[in-house]
C-alpha positions in Angstrom: -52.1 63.5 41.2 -51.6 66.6 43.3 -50.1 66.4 46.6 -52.0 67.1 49.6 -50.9 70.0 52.2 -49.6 69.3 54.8 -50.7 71.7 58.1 -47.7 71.2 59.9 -45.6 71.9 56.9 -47.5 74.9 55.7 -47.8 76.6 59.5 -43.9 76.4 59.7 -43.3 78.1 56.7 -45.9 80.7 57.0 -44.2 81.7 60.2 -40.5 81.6 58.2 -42.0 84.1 55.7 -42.8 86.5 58.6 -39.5 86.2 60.1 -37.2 86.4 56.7 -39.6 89.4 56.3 -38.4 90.7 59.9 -34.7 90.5 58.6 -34.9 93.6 56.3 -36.2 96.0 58.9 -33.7 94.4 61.2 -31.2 95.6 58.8 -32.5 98.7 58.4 -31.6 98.8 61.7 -28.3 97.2 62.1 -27.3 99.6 58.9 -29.3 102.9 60.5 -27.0 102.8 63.6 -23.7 102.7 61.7 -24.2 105.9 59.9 -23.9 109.6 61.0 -27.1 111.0 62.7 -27.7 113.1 60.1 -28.6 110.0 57.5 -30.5 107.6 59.7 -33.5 107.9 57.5 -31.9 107.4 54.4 -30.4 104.5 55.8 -33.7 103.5 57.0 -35.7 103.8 54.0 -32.9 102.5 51.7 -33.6 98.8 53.3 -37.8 99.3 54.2 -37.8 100.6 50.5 -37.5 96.7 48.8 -40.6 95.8 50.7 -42.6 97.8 49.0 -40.3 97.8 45.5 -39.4 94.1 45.3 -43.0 93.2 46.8 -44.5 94.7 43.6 -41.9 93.5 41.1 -41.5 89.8 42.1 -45.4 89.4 41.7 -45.6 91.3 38.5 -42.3 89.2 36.8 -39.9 88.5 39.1 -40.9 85.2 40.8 -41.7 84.0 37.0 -38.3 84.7 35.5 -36.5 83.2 38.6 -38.8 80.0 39.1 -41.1 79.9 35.8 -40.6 77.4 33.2 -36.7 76.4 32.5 -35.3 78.4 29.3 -32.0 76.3 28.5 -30.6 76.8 32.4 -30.4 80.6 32.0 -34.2 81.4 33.2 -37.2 80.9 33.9 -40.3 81.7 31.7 -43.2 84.0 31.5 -45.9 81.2 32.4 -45.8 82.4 36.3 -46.2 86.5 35.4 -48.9 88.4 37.5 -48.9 85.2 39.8 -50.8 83.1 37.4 -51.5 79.7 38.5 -49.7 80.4 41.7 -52.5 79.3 43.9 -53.0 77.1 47.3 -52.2 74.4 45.4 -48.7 71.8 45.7 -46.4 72.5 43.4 -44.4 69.1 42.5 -40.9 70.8 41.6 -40.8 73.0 44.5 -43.4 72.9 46.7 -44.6 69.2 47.8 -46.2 70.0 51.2 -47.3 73.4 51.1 -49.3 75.8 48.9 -47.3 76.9 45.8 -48.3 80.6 47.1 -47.2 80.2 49.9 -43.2 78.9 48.3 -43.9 82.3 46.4 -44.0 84.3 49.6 -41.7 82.7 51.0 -39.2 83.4 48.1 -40.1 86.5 47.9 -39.0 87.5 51.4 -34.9 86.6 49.6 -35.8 88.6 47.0 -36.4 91.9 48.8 -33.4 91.0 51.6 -31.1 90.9 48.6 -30.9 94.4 47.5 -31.4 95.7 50.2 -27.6 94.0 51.7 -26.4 95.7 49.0 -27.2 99.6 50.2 -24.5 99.1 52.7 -21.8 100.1 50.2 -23.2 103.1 49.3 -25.3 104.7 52.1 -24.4 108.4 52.8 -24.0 109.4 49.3 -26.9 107.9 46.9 -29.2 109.5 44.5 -32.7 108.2 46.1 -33.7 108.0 42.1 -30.4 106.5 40.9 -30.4 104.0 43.8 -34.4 103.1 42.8 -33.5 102.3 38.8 -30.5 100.2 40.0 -32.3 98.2 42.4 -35.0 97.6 40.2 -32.7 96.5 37.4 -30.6 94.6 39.6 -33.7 92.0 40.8 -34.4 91.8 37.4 -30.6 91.3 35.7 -28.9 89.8 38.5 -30.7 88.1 41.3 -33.9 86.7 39.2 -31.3 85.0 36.9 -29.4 83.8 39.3 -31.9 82.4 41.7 -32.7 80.3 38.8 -29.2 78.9 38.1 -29.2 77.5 41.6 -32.4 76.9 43.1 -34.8 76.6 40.1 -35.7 73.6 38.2 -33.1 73.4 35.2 -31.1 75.7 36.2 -27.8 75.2 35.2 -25.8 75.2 38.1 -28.4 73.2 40.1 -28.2 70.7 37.9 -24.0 70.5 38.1 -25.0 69.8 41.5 -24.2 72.7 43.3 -25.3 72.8 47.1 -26.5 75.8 48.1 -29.2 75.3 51.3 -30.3 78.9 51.4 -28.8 81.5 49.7 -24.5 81.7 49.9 -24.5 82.4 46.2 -27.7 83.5 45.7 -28.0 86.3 48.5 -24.4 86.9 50.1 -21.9 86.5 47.5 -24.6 88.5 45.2 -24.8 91.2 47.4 -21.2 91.0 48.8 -19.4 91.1 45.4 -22.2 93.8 44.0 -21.3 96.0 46.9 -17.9 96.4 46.2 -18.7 96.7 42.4 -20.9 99.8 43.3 -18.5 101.1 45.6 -15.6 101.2 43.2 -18.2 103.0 40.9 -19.8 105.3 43.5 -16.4 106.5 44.8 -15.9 107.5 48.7 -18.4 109.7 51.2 -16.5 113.4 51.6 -14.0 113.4 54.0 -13.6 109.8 54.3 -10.6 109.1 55.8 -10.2 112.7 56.8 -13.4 113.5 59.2 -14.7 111.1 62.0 -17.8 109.1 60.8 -18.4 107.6 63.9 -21.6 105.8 64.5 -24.4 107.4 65.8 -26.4 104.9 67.7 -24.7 101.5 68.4 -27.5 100.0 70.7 -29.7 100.4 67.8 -27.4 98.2 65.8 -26.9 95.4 68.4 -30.6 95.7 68.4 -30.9 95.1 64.3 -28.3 92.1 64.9 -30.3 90.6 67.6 -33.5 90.8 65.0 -31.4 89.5 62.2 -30.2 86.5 63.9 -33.7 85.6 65.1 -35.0 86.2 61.3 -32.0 83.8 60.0 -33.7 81.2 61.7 -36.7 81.5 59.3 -33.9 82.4 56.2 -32.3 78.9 56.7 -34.1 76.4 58.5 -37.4 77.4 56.4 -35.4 76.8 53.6 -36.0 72.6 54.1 -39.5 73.8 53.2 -41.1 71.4 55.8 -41.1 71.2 59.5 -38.7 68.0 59.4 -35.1 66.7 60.9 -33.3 68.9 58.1 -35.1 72.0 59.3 -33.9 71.7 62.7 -30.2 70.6 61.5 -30.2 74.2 60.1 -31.3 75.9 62.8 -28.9 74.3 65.0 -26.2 75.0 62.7 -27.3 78.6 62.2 -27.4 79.2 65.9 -23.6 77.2 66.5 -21.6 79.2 63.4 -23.2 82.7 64.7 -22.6 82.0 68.4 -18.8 81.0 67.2 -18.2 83.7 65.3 -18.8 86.5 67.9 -16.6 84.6 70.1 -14.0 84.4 67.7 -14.6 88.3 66.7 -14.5 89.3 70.5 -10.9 87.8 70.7 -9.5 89.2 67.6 -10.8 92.2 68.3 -9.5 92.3 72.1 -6.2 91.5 70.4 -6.1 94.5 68.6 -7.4 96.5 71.7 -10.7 96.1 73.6 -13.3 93.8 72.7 -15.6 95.9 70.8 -19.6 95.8 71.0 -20.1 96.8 67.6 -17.8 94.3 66.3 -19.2 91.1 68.2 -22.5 92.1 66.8 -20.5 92.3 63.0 -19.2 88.8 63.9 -22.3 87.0 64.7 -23.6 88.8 61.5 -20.9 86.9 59.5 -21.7 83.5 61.4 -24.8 83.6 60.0 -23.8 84.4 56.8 -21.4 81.9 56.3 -23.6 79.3 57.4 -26.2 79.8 55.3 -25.1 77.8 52.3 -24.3 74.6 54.5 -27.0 74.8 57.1 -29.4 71.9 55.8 -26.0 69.7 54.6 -23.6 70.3 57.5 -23.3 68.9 61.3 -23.0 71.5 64.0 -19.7 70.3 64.5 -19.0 71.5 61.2 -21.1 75.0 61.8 -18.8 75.6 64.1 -15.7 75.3 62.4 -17.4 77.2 59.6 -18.5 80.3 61.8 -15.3 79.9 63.8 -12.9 80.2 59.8 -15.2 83.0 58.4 -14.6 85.8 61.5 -11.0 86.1 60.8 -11.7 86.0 57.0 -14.1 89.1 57.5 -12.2 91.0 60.2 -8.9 90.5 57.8 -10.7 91.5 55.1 -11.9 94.6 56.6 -8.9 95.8 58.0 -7.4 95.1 54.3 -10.4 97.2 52.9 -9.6 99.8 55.3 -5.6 100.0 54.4 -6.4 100.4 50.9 -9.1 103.2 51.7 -11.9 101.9 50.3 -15.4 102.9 51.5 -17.2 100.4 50.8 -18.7 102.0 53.7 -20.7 99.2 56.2 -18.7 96.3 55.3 -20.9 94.3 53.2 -18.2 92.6 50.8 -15.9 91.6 54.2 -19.3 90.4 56.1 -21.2 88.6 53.4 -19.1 88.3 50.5 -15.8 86.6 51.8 -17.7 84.9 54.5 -20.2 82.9 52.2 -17.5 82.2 49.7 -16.0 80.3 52.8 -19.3 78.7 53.8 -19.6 77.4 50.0 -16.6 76.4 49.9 -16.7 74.7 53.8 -20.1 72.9 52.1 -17.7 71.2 50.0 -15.9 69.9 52.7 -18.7 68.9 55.3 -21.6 68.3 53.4 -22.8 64.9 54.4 -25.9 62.9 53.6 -26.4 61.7 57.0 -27.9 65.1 57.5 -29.7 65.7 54.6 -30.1 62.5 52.0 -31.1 64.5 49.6 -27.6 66.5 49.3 -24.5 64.6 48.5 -21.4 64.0 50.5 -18.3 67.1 50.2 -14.9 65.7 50.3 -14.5 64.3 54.0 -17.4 62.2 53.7 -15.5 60.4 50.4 -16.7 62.7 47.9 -13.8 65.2 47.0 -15.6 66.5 43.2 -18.1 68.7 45.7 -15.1 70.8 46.4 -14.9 71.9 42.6 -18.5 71.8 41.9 -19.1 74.4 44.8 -15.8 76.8 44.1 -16.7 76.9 40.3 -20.2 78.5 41.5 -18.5 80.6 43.8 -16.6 82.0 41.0 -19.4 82.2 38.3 -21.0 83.9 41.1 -18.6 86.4 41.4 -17.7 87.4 38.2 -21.6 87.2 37.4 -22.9 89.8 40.0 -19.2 92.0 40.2 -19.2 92.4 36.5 -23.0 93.6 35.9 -23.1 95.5 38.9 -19.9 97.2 37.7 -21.6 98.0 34.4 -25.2 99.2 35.6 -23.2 101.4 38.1 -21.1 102.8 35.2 -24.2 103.3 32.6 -26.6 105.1 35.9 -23.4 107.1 36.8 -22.6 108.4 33.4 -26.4 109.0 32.4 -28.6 110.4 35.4 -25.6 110.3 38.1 -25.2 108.3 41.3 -24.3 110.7 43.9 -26.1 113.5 45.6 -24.6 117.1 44.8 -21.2 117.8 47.7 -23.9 120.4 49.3 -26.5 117.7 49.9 -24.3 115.1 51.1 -23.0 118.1 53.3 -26.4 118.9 54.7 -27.1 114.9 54.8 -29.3 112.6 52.9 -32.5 113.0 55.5 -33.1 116.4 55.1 -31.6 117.0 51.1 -33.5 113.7 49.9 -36.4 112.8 52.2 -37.3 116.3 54.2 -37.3 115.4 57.6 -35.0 114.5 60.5 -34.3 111.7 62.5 -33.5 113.7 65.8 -34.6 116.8 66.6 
C-alpha cells in the first residue's frame, strides 16, 4: 500500500529545492568576487553552468545510477533512466511523505552544487571545453557512485552505518579533496605568488555568503525530508556552527592583524560546511563546538596551503574539505538519538564504534574522489589540455573564452 502525501511535508521540501537551488548562484557569487575583474564571468558561468549541465544529466542517468536499484553496494541501476517511474507518487525507501519527484528534485539540487564547489580550484585558468568533459565525467564517475554508497538503499557504506545528514562526504569532502586533486594537476594561475591577485569586488562576496547561508537552510534541514522536530534540529544547528565560526574566524584573523571582512564571510562558509554532516544527529550545543573546531582547522590549513604555494586558488580543500572531515568525524562524537531516533548514538552518548564507522568513510571518501579526480585531470590534461594558452589567461578568461566583459 502506497503512502499518502503529506501537504505539509511536500510544501517544505518544494521550498528546500528552491533554496539548495539558490546556493549555486550564490556561489557563483561568493567565487565571482574573489577573482580579478578581468574573469568575473568565467567565474560566473563556471557555477550557473551545472544548472543547465547537471539539470540535463541527472534526469537523463544520473539520478538512476545514484538512487536506482542497488547493484552489490556500488550503484544504482538503470530502472530510474529518463525519470521513469519517477512520478507524484511515495516512494517507500526514500520518500514516505512526499512525491518521489519531488525527492528527485530535490536531489538534484546536491547534484549540480557539487561540481560546481569544485571550480574554486581552478578558476582563472580553465579550458571552458576541458572544464565541461570533466564535470560531466565527474557526476557520472564520482558523485553518482558515491551518493549511492551513503545515502542510497544498499549502498555500502550506508549500510556500515555511516551518518551522514546531508552531504559531508558526499558534497564537501568530494569536492574539497577533488579540488586539490585538480589543482595539483592544473598547476598555478601566472604570476601566482609574484603579481597581486587581489579581489575584485568583496561586497559581492559577502553578498554570495549571505545567499549561501540562507540556501544551507534548505541543504540541511530539507534533508529530514519532512517538516518535523529533526528538520528544525538542523536548522538550528546550521545556524549555531556558522554563527560560531565567523566569530571564531574574526578573532584569529584579528590576531594575525585586523579582523578581515572577507575572511568572516570564509568562516561562516566553513560553519556551514562542517555542520552539514551532523545537523539532523547533533544538539546545538554540539553545532557549536563543531563550527567553533573547524575555523581554526580551515584558517590553519589555508595559511599551510599558502606556505607551500599552492593555488588551489579559492580555498575549497581548507573550506570544505578539512572542515567536513571534522564535522564527520565530530558526528562521531555527538551524534545522539535524542535528536534524531533514527540515527545512532557517537561515542559520548555510549556508543564509541561511530567514531570508526564515520573516519573509515572519511577516508574511503578521500582516497575515492582525490584519486579519480587526480586521474581524469591527468588523462583531459595529456589529451585535449586543461589550461587556456599564457596569452588568454593574459588577456583573461571573459574576453578569450566567453566574448564579453564584466565591466566596461
Amino acid at each position: 500500500m502506497v503512502n499518502p502525501i503529506n501537504a505539509g511535508d511536500t510544501a517544505w521540501i518544494l521550498v528546500c529545492c528552491s533554496l539548495v537551488l539558490l546556493m549555486t548562484p550564490a556561489l557563483a557569487l561568493f567565487y565571482g568576487g574573489m577573482v580579478r575583474r578581468k574573469n568575473v564571468l568565467s567565474t560566473l558561468t563556471l557555477s550557473y553552468i551545472f544548472m543547465a549541465l547537471i539539470g540535463v544529466q541527472w534526469v537523463v542517468y544520473g539520478y538512476s545510477l545514484a538512487f536506482g536499484s542497488d547493484i552489490k553496494g556500488l550503484i544504482g541501476g538503470l530502472n530510474f533512466v529518463g525519470f521513469t517511474g519517477v512520478d507524484a507518487l511515495p516512494n517507500g525507501n526514500y520518500s514516505k511523505t512526499i512525491p518521489h519527484g519531488l525527492f528527485a528534485a530535490f536531489q538534484m539540487m546536491f547534484a549540480v552544487i557539487t561540481p560546481a564547489l569544485i571550480t574554486g580550484a581552478f578558476v582563472e585558468r580553465v579550458k571552458f571545453k576541458s572544464f565541461l568533459l570533466f564535470s560531466l565525467l565527474w557526476a557520472t564517475l564520482v558523485y553518482d557512485p558515491l551518493c549511492h554508497w551513503v545515502w542510497g538503499q544498499g549502498g555500502w557504506l550506508k549500510e556500515m552505518g555511516v551518518l551522514d545528514f546531508a552531504g559531508g562526504t558526499v558534497v564537501h569532502i568530494a569536492a574539497g579533496f577533488s579540488a586539490l586533486a585538480f589543482a595539483l594537476v592544473i598547476g598555478p594561475r601566472k604570476g601566482y605568488g609574484k603579481s597581486p591577485m587581489e579581489p575584485n569586488n568583496i561586497p559581492l562576496t559577502v553578498l554570495g555568503a549571505g545567499l549561501l547561508w540562507v540556501g544551507w537552510f534548505g541543504f540541511n534541514a530539507g534533508s529530514a525530508l519532512a517538516a518535523n522536530g529533526i528538520a528544525v534540529n538542523a536548522l538550528l544547528t546550521t545556524n549555531t556552527s556558522a554563527a560560531t565560526a565567523g566569530l571564531v574566524w574574526m578573532l584569529l584573523s584579528w590576531l594575525d592583524g585586523r579582523p578581515s571582512t572577507l575572511g568572516i564571510a570564509t568562516g561562516m562558509v566553513v560553519g556551514l560546511a562542517a555542520v552539514t554532516p551532523a545537523s539532523g544527529y547533533v544538539t546545538p550545543l554540539a553545532a557549536m563546538v563543531i563550527g567553533g573546531v573547524a575555523a581554526p582547522l580551515s584558517y590553519y590549513t589555508m595559511r599551510f596551503r599558502d606556505r607551500r604555494k599552492l593555488d588551489e586558488s579559492l580555498d575549497v580543500w581548507a573550506c570544505h574539505g578539512i572542515s567536513s572531515s571534522w564535522g564527520m568525524v565530530a558526528t562521531g562524537l555527538f551524534a545522539t538519538m535524542a535528536v534524531n531516533s533514527n540515527g545512532t548514538n557517537g561515542l559520548f552518548f555510549g556508543n564509541p564504534g561511530q567514531i570508526g564507522v564515520q573516519l573509515f568513510a572519511v577516508m574511503v571518501t578521500i582516497i575515492y574522489c582525490f584519486g579519480v579526480t587526480y586521474v581524469l585531470a591527468k588523462l583531459l590534461s595529456w589529451s585535449i589540455g586543461l589550461r587556456v594558452t599564457v596569452m588568454e589567461e593574459e588577456v583573461g578568461l571573459d574576453i578569450s573564452s566567453h566574448g564579453e566583459r564584466s565591466y566596461s
